[in-house]
C-alpha positions as CSV (number, residue, x, y, z in Angstrom):
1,X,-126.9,76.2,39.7
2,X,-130.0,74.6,37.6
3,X,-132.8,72.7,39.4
4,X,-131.8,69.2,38.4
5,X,-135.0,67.4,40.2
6,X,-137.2,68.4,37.1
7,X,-137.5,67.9,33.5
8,X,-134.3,67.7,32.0
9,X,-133.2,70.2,29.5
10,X,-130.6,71.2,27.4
11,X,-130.0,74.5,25.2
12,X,-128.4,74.9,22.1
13,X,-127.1,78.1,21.0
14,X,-125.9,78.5,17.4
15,X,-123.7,81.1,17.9
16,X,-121.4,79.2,20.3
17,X,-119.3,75.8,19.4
18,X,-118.8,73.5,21.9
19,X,-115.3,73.6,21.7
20,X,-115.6,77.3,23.6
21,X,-116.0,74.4,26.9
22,X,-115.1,71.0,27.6
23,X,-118.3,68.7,28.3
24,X,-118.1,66.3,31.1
25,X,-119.7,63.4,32.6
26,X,-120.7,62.7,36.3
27,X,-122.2,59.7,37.5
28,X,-123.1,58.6,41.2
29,X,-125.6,57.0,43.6
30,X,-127.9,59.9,43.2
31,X,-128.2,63.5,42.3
32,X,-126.9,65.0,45.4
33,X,-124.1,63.1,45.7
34,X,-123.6,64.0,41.6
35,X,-123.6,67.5,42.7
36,X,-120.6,68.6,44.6
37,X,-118.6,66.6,41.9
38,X,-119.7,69.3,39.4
39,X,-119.5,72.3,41.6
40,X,-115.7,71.3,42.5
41,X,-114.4,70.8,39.0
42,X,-116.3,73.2,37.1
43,X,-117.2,75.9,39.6
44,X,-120.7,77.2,41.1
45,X,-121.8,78.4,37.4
46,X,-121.8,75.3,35.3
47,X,-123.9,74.4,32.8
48,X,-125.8,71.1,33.1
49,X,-126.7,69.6,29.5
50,X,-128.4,66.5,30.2
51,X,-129.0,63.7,33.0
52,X,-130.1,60.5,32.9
53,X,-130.8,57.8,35.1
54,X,-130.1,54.1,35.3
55,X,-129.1,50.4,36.6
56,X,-126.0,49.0,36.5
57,X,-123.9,46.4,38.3
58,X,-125.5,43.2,39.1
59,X,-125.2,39.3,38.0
60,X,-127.2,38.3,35.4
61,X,-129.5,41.1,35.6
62,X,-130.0,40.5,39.1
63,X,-129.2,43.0,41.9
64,X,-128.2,45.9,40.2
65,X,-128.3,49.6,41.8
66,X,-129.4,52.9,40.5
67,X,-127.1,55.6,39.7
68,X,-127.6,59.2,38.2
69,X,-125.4,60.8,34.9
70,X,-125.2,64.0,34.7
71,X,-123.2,65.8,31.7
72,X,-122.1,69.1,32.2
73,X,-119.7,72.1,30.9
74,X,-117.9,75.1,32.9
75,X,-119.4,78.8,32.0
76,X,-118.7,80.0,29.2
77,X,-116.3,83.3,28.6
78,X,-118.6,86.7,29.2
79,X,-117.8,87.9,25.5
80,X,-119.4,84.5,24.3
81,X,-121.9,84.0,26.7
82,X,-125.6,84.7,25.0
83,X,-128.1,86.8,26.0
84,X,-130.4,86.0,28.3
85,X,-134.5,86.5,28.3
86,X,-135.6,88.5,31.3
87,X,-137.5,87.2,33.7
88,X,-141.1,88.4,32.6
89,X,-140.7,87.5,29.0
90,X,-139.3,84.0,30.3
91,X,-142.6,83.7,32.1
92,X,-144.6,84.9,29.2
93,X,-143.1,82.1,27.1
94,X,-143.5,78.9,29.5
95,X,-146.7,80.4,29.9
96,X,-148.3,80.1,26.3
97,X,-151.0,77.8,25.3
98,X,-148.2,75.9,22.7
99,X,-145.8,75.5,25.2
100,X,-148.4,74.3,28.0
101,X,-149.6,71.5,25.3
102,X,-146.6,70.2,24.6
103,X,-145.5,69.7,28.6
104,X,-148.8,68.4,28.4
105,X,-148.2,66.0,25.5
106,X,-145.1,65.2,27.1
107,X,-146.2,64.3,30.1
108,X,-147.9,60.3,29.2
109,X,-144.2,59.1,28.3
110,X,-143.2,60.1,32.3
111,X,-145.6,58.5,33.2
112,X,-145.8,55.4,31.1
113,X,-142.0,55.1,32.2
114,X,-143.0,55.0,35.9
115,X,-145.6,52.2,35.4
116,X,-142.8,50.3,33.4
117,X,-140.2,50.7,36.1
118,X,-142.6,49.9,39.0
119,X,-144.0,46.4,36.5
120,X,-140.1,45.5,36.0
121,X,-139.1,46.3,40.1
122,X,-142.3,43.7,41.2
123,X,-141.1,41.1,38.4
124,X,-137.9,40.8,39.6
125,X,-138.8,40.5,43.3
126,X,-141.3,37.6,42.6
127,X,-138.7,35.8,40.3
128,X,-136.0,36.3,43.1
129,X,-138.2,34.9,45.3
130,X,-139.8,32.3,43.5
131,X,-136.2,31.0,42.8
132,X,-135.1,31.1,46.1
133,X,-138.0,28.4,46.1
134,X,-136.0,26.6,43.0
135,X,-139.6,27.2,41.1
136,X,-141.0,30.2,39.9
137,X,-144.4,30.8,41.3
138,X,-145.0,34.2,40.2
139,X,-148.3,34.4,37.8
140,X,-147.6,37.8,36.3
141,X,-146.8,38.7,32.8
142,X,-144.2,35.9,32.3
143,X,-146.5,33.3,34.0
144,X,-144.6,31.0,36.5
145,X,-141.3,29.4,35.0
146,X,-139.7,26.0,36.0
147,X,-136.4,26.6,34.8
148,X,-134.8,29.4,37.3
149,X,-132.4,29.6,34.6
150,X,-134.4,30.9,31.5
151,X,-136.4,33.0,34.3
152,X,-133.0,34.8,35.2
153,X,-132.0,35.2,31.2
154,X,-136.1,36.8,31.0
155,X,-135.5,39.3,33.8
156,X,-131.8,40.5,32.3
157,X,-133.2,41.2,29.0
158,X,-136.1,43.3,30.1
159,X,-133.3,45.0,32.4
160,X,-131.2,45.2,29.6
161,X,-134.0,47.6,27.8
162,X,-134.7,49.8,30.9
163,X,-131.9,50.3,31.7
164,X,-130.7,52.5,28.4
165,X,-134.4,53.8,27.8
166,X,-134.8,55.4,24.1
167,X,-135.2,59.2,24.6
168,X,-137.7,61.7,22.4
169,X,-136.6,65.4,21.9
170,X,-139.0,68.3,22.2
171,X,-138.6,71.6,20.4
172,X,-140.1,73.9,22.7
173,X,-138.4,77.0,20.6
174,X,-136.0,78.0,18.4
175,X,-133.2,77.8,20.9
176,X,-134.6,75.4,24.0
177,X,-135.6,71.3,23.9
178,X,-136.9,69.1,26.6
179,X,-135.8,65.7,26.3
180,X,-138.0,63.0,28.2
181,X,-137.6,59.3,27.9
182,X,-139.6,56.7,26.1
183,X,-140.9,53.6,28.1
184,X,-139.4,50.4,26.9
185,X,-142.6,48.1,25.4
186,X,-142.7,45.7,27.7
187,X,-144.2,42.1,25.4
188,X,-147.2,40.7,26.9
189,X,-148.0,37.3,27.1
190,X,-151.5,36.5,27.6
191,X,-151.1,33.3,25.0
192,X,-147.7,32.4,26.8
193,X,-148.2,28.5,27.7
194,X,-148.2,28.0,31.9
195,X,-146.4,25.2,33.3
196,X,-146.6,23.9,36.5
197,X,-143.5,22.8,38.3
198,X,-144.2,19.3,39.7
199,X,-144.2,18.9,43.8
200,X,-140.6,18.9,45.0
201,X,-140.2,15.0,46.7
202,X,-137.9,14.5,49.4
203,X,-134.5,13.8,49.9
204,X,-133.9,10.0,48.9
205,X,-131.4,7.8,51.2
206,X,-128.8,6.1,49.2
207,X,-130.0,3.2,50.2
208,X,-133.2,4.0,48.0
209,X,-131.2,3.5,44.9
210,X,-129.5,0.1,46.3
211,X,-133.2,-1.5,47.2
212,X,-134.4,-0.4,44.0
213,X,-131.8,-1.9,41.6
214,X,-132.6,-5.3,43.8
215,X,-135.7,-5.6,43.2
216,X,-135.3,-4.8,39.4
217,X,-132.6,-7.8,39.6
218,X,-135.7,-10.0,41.5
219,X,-137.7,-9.6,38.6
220,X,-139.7,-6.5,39.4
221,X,-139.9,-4.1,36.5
222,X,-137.9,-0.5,37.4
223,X,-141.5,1.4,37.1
224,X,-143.2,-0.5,39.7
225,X,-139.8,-0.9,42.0
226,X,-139.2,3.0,41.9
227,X,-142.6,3.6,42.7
228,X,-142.3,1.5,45.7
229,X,-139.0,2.4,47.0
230,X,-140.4,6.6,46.7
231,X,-143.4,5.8,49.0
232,X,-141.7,3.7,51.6
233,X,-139.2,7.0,51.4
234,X,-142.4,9.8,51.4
235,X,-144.6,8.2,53.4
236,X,-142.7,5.4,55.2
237,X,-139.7,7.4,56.4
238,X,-141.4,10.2,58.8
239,X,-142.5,7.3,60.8
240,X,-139.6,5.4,61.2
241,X,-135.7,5.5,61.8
242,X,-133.9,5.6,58.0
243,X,-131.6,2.5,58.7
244,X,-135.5,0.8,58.8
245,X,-136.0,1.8,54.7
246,X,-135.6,-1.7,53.9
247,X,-138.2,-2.6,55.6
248,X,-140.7,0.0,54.8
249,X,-139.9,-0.9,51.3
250,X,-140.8,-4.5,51.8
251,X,-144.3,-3.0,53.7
252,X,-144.8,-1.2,50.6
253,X,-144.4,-4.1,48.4
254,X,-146.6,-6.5,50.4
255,X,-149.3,-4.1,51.0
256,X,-150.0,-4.1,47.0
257,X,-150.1,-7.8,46.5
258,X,-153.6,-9.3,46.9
259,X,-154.2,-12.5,48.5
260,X,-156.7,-14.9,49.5
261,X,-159.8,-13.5,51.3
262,X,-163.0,-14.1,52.8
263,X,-163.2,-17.7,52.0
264,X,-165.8,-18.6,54.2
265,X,-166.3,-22.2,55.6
266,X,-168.3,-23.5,52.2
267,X,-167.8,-25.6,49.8
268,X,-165.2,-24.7,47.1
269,X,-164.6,-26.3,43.6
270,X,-161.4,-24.8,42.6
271,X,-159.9,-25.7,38.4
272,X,-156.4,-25.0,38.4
273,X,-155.1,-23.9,34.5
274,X,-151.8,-23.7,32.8
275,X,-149.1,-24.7,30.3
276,X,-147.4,-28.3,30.3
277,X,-144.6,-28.1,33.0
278,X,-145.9,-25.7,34.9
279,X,-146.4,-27.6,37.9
280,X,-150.3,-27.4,37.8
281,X,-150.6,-31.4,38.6
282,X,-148.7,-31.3,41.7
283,X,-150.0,-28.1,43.1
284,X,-153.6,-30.0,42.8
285,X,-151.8,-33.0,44.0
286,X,-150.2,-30.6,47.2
287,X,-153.5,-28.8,48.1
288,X,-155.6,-32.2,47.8
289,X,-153.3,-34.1,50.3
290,X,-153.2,-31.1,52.6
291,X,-156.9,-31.0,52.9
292,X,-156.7,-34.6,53.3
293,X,-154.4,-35.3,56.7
294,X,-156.9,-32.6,57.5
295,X,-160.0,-34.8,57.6
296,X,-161.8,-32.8,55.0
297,X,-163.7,-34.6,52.3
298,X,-161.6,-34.1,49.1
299,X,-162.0,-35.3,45.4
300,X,-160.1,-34.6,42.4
301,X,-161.8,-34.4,38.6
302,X,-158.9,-35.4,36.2
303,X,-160.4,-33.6,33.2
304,X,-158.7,-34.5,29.4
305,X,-155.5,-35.7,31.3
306,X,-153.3,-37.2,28.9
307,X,-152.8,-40.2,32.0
308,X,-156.4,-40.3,32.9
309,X,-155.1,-39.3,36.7
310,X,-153.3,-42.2,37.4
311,X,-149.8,-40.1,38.6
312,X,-152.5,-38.1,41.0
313,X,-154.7,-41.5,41.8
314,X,-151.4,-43.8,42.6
315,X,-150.4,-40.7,45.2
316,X,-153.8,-39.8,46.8
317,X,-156.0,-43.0,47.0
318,X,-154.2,-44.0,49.8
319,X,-154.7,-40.4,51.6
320,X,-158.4,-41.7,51.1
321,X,-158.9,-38.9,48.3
322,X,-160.9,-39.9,45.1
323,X,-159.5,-39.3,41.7
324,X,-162.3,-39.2,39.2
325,X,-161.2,-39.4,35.4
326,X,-163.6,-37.8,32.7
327,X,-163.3,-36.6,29.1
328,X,-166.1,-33.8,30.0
329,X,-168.3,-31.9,32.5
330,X,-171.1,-34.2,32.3
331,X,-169.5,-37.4,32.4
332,X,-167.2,-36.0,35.3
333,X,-170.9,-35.2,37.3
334,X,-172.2,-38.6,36.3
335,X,-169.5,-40.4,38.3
336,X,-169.4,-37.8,40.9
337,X,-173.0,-39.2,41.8
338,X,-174.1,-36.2,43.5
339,X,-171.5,-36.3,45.8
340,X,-170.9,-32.3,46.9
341,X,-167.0,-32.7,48.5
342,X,-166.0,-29.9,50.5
343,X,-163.0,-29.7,48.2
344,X,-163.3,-30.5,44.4
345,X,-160.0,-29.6,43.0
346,X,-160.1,-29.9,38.5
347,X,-157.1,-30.8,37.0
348,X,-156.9,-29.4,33.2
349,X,-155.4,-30.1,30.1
350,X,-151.9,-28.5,29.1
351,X,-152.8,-25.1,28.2
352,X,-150.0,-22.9,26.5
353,X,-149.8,-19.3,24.9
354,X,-151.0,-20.3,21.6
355,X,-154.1,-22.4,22.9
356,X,-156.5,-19.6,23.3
357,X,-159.3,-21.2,21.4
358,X,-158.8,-24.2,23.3
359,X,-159.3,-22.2,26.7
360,X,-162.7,-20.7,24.8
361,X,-163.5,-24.5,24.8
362,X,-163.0,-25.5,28.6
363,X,-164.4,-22.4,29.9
364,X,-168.2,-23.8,29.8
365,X,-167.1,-27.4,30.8
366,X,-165.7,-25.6,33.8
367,X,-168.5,-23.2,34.7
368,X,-170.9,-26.8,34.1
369,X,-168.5,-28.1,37.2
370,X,-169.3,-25.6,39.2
371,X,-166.1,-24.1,39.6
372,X,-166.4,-20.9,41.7
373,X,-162.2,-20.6,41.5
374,X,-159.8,-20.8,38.2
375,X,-156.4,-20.4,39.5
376,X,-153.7,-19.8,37.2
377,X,-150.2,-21.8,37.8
378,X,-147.3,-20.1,37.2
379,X,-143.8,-20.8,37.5
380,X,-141.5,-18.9,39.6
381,X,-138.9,-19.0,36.8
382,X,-141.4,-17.2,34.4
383,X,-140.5,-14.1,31.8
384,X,-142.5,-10.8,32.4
385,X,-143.1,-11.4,28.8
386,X,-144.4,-14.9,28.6
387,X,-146.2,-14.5,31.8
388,X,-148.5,-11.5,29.9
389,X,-148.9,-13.6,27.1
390,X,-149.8,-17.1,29.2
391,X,-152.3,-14.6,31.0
392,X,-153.9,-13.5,28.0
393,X,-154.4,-16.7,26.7
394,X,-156.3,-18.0,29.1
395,X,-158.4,-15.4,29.5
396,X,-161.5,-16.6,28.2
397,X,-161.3,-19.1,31.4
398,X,-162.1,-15.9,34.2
399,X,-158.9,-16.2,36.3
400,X,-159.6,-15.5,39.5
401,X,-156.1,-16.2,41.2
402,X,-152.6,-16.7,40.7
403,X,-150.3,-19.7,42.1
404,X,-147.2,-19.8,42.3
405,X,-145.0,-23.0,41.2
406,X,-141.8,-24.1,41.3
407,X,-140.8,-21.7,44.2
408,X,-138.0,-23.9,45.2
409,X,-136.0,-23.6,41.7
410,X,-135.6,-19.4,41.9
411,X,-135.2,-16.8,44.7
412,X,-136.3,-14.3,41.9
413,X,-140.1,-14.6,41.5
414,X,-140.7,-11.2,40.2
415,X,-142.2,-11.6,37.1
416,X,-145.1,-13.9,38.2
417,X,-146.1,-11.3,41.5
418,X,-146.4,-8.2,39.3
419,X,-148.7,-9.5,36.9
420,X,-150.4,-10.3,39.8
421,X,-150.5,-7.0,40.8
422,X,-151.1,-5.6,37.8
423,X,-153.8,-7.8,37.2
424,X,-155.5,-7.3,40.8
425,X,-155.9,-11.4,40.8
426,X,-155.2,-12.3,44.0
427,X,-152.0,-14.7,44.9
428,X,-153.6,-17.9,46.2
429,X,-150.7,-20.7,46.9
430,X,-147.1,-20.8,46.5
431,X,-145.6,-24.2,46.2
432,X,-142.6,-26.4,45.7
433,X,-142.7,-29.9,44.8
434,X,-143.1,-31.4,48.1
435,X,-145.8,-28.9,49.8
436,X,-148.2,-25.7,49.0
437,X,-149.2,-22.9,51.3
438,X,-151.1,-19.5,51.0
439,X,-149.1,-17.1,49.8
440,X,-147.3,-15.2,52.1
441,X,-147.3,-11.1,51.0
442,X,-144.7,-10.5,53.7
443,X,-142.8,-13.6,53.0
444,X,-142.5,-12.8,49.0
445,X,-141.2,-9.3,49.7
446,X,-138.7,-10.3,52.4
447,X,-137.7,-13.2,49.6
448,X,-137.7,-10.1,46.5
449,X,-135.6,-7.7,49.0
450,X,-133.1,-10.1,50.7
């Protein structure tokens, strides 16, 4: 029986067709299991012609096993069977200095072929691994793929040239070969492009969807109501029970509107700015008589009022609040006399989204009046859209704050709160027709997410 653990070889005789004996193939898990199959149906003297070795089965190039082909013919008849060398002659040959070179020669595809087979074995463990993961972190050749999928289709095709490896035939006589295989040429990919799988996020409640489609219907645009739905569920949840993710979601919001801060006991001239209707009058009318029934000294500067203050005077005079009416900053300071109120609220002209050269006007009578404050008066009721445009308008005034109007007329003040948080301008008052207060983070989230 030929050794079947070395080099494989075949012999071709000239003399003899190959019709003289039928060839046939045996495949198995490995040789010694290939073996008794061969001695059983074609007897203890068969002749092996080639054997090969492989993977098969599998899904999608995944999990497939090694097996071992083996082709073989019975003996052939004693009148046809060729004459063998003798032993020391056989020697003599496999000794020569041609033959020795060309085992030699022979030898780098062997090897090459165990390299590729041990490269192809570690490839597939780390992308089996890496998609267990559902991201492929393997940095080999392939550099780590996000889409299991095309990973699994990259690790089938360079199965798919192992696995039938290209074999090179060796004359080593007249009447002997070797036949050795090739090693597949495995592409490299030193330019391939890596990209990085973005952190997995956790699993999101359903009621994460639900709070996030009402605050898009409060006015809150889906960008900044996603973003604060996911971290009330990342960093809110693990702290807290999940029929509390409303809640958390309504922590979220508050914590990234700013408000008010360190006023401080002083003085404060505060110019409140806006369009015509936007409730800027009464909110100076509001904060004015609240300061009043406080016993705080209040006065209010009228400045380029169409009515020269009389709606604010006929309301506040008797609340013991002055109402000082002036065309500009130096005739309002000459009737002031040098008083120094604790409160000086500054009631503007009408001031639109097309009046942004007029705002470039009443930004030095302003800063000449001291005014440490300029808060912006928006309606409730306001468009994202005209709400940007309003702000950047008045931009040449320095808002500082944001107010919020007409709070009484919608229960969907979105618009107005996210350019405030956008803007980082601080919400300073909220107010209705009949009273202001300080804005209320916590109150305006409960109010967005009902």
């Amino acid at each position: 029986m030929p050794d079947l653990a070395g080099v494989e070889e075949s012999r071709r005789y000239a003399d003899v067709p190959d019709q003289m004996s039928e060839t046939k193939t045996f495949r198995g898990r490995s040789l010694e299991a290939v073996l008794p199959q061969i001695r059983d149906e074609l007897g203890a003297d068969a002749i092996v012609l080639r054997r090969r070795e492989g993977l098969a089965g599998g899904v999608g190039g995944f999990f497939q096993r090694p097996y071992v082909e083996v082709e073989a013919r019975g003996p052939l008849p004693a009148d046809r069977a060729p004459e063998l060398r003798n032993d020391a002659a056989t020697t003599e040959g496999l000794a020569s200095p041609v033959v020795q070179a060309l085992v030699e020669q022979a030898a780098p595809f062997a090897d090459a072929l165990a390299r590729a087979d041990r490269t192809v074995a570690a490839r597939a463990s780390d992308v089996l691994a890496a998609a267990a993961r559902g991201t492929a972190a393997s940095a080999g050749l392939y550099g780590p793929q996000p889409n299991p999928a095309a990973v699994a289709e990259d690790v089938a095709a360079v199965a798919a040239r192992t696995e039938a490896p290209d074999y090179a035939t060796v004359e080593l006589a007249p009447d002997a070969t070797v036949t050795v295989p090739v090693a597949p040429v495995v592409p490299a990919a030193a330019n391939q492009e890596i990209l990085v799988a973005p952190p997995a996020l956790p699993d999101r409640p359903r009621a994460a969807q639900t709070a996030e489609e009402r605050l898009v219907a409060a006015g809150i645009s889906a960008g900044l109501a996603a973003d604060v739905v996911a971290e009330a569920v990342t960093h809110g949840l693990p702290f807290a029970e999940p029929r509390a993710l409303k809640k958390l979601v309504r922590s979220a919001l508050a914590r990234r509107m700013p408000v008010l801060a360190d006023l401080g006991p002083d003085r404060r001239v505060i110019a409140v700015a806006g369009p015509g209707g936007a409730g800027k009058t009464n909110l100076v009318c509001r904060l004015a008589a609240a300061y009043a029934q406080a016993d705080h000294e209040v006065v209010v500067v009228a400045l380029r009022v169409p009515d020269g203050g009389c709606a604010a005077a006929a309301e506040l005079e008797p609340l013991g609040v002055s109402v000082i009416a002036a065309t500009d900053a130096a005739q309002a300071r000459r009737r002031l006399r040098h008083r120094e109120p604790l409160i000086c609220l500054v009631d503007t002209p009408a001031l639109g989204a097309g009046a942004g050269k007029a705002a470039a006007e009443l930004a030095p009578e302003l800063r000449a009046l001291g005014a440490t404050e300029t808060h912006l008066a928006l309606p409730a009721t306001i468009s994202a859209a005209a709400a940007d445009e309003l702000a950047a308008a008045l931009g040449p005034l320095g808002v500082t704050h944001v107010a919020l109007t007409h709070t009484d007329e919608t229960a969907r003040p979105g618009a107005p709160v996210e350019l405030a948080i956008r803007g980082r301008l601080p919400l300073s008052y909220t107010a209705t027709r009949e009273e202001a207060a300080p804005a209320d983070p916590a109150a305006l989230a409960a109010q967005l997410l009902p």
